[in-house]
N, C-alpha and C positions, 0 to 999 in steps of 0.2 A: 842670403835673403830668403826668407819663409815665404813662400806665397798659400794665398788661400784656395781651399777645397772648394773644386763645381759641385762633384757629387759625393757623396760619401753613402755608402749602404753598410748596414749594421743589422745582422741576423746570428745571435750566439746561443740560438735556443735557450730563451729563459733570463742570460746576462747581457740582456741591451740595458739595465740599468747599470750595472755596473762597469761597461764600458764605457757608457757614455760619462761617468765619474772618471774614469782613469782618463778620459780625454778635456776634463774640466779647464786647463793652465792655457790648451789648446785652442778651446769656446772664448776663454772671458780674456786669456791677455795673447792669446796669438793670434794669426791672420783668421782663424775659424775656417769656417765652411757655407755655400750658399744654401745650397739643397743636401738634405736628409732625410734618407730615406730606412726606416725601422720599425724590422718585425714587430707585430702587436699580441701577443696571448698571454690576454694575464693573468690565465690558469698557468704556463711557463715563467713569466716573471714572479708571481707568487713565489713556484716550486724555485727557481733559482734567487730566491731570495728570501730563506727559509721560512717561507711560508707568508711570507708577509702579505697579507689582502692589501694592502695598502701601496707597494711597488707599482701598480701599474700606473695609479692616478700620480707618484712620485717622477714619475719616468716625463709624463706630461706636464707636470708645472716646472720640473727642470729645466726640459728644453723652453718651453717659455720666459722661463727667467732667461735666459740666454736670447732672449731674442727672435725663437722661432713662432711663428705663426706656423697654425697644426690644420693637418688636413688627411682626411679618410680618402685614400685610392681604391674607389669603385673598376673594379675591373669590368670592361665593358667588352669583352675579346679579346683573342689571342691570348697567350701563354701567361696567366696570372703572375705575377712576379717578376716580371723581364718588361715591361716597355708599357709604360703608360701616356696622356698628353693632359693636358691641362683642364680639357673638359670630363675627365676621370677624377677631379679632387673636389669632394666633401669639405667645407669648412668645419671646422670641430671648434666651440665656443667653449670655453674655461668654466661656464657656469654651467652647462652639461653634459661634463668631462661623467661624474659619477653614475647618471642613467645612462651613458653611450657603454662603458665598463660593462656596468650590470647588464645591458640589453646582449653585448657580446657573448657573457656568463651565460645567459642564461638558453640563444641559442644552442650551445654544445658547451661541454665544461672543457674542451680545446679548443673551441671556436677565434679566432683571431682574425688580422685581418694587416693590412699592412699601412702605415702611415709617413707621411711626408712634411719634414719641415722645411719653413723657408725662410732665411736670413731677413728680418723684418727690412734690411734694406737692398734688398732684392724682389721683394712683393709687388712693385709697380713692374720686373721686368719679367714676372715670371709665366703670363699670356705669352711671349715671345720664346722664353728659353723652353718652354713644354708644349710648345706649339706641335700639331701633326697635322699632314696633307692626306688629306681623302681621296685616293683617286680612283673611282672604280673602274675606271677602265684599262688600268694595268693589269697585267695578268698577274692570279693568287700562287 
């Protein structure tokens, strides 16, 4: 029995599109994945994608064809890239996939950032499963 993915993280410098291709059979007829989480520069997606300007916004309406709702992980502290909660995601809407691109470009021409999909039916549970507890009075 295949069970499905919680988490999945994808960081191949450059070939998150093309992995997430070789995982295609995986998204549309296996059990998939809930949450996905992948590197964003698409000054590197370009380059790993011989140049193509057009790979990053490919990478985004992919995973939406499949089902994901897309969201920018604002790092708000602690160790970017390692642990985020639910109040750290940016919605990213499909009809402003192309200025969010260009705004990244034109910050740094590495500039990137990191994004999270969520299984469109897991989107009601995902307050709970990226839930974090605040607690300042634990010691740091």
């Amino acid at each position: 029995m295949r069970r499905q993915v919680a988490f999945l993280k994808i960081d191949t410098d450059g070939h998150e599109l093309q992995t997430l291709r070789g995982a295609a059979n995986w998204m549309l007829h296996g059990p998939g994945v809930k949450y996905l989480k992948v590197e964003f520069v698409p000054y590197a997606l370009e380059k790993g994608n011989n140049g193509d300007a057009g790979a990053p916004l490919e990478l985004l309406r992919l995973l939406r064809q499949w089902g994901f709702s897309m969201y920018n992980i604002i790092w708000q502290g602690g160790m970017e890239g390692e642990f985020f909660c639910v109040h750290d995601l940016q919605p990213l809407h499909p009809e402003n996939d192309e200025v969010w691109i260009e705004r990244l470009r034109r910050v740094d021409t590495y500039a990137g950032t990191n994004i999270l999909g969520v299984n469109s039916s897991y989107t009601a549970r995902m307050s709970l499963d990226l839930a974090c507890i605040q607690d300042d009075s634990l010691p740091v």
